[in-house]
C-alpha positions, 0 to 999 in steps of 0.5 A: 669691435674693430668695425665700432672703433673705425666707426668712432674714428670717421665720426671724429675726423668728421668733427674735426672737418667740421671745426676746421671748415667752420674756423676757416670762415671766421680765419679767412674773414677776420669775424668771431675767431680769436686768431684769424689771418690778420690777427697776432703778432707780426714779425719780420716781413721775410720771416712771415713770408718763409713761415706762411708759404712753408704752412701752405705747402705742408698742407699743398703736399699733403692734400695732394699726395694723399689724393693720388690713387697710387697712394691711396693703394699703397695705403689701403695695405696698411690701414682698412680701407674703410678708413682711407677717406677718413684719415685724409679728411683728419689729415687735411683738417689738422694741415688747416688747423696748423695754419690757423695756429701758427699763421704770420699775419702781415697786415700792410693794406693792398687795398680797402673799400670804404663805401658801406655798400661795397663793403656789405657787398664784398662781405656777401659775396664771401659768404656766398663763396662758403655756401657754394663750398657746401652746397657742391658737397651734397650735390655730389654725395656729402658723406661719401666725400668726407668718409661717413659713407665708408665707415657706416658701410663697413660697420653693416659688412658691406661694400662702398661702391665706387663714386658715380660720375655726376654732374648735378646743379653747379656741376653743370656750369664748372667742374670744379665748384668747389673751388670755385666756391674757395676762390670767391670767398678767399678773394671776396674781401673790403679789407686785403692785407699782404698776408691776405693776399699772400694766402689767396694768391698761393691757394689760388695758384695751388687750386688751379695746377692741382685740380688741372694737372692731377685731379683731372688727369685721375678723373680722365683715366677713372671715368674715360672718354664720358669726362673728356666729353664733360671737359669739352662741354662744362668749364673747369673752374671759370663760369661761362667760359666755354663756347658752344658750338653749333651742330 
């Protein structure tokens, strides 16, 4: 009954990410959503700035404390650990949900492309973004990053292994393309609000400092000397950017 239970639970947190991953496209791209980040009532200039930096560092803290191994062991002691993956993906998901929910649009214009072709341009390219997001997910192991692997494992008594290293398709041009994936699509836009560019500058600067001075400092000490290589060889986040030396 406990294993069904945790089962249930995964397959739940997975629908949420999958709602909030969806809602993120429409939210950030100001299509379908009823309330997407250039949208609602606006207040004070000051008061949308606290509320949205504050929303953006609830969600900051939590997806980076909760990442660290030392908090995964801590919290391993208290839940199954079948159960760690999928209550960060809730977690992070309900962190997204808070912002879409409460986020304080500032809609003074920085810049706005007129010309139909940039802007079907602009748009392609922000798609693009989205799809380079999913698409490094399965290049590594989709259900195993998001907690199904866990709980599906659990429920047949048997062990998850420990994630391979890879470097598969993308992760052979940036180690990051995930990220690389959100900072397209957050910065791919016709149309960039104060607010916008509130949102893309602070999840920019955030992707950049948490992926070089925590994720990778846990992957160095994880994978060793085989992802210090990788480091040297394949650019963190910027394509191209890594010059080769010859032999």
């Amino acid at each position: 009954m406990k294993k069904l239970v945790i089962l249930i639970y995964g397959i739940l947190a997975y629908c949420v990410f999958l709602i909030a991953f969806l809602y993120a496209i429409g939210f950030v791209g100001n299509i379908i959503v009823p309330k997407s980040i250039d949208s609602g009532t606006e207040t004070t200039l000051l008061s949308s700035l606290f509320i949205n930096v504050i929303l953006l560092s609830v969600f900051a803290l939590q997806h980076s404390i909760m990442a660290r191994p030392v908090f995964k062991k801590w919290f391993t002691t208290i839940i199954s650990p079948a159960m760690e993956r999928s209550t960060y993906i809730l977690l992070s998901s309900l962190a997204l949900l808070l912002i879409y929910w409460q986020w304080q649009p500032i809609t003074i214009i920085v810049w706005e492309t007129e010309s139909k072709i940039a802007i079907y341009i602009l748009t392609g390219i922000f798609f693009l973004g989205w799809l380079i997001v999913l698409l490094s997910t399965f290049m590594i192991n989709h259900f195993e990053l998001f907690g199904l692997a866990q709980i599906f494992d659990n429920l047949k008594n048997k062990q998850t292994p420990n994630p391979k290293f890879q470097t598969n398709y993308l992760y052979k041009i940036v180690r990051h393309p995930i990220m690389l994936g959100f900072i397209i699509a957050f910065w791919a836009t016709p149309i960039m609000t104060v607010g916008h560019l509130l949102f893309t500058i602070v999840t920019t600067i955030y992707i950049l400092i948490a992926v070089k001075y925590l994720e990778e400092k846990d992957l160095r000490k994880f994978i060793g000397e085989k992802y210090e290589t990788y480091q040297k060889e394949v650019p963190m986040v910027i394509p191209f950017t890594k010059i080769k030396k010859n032999n």
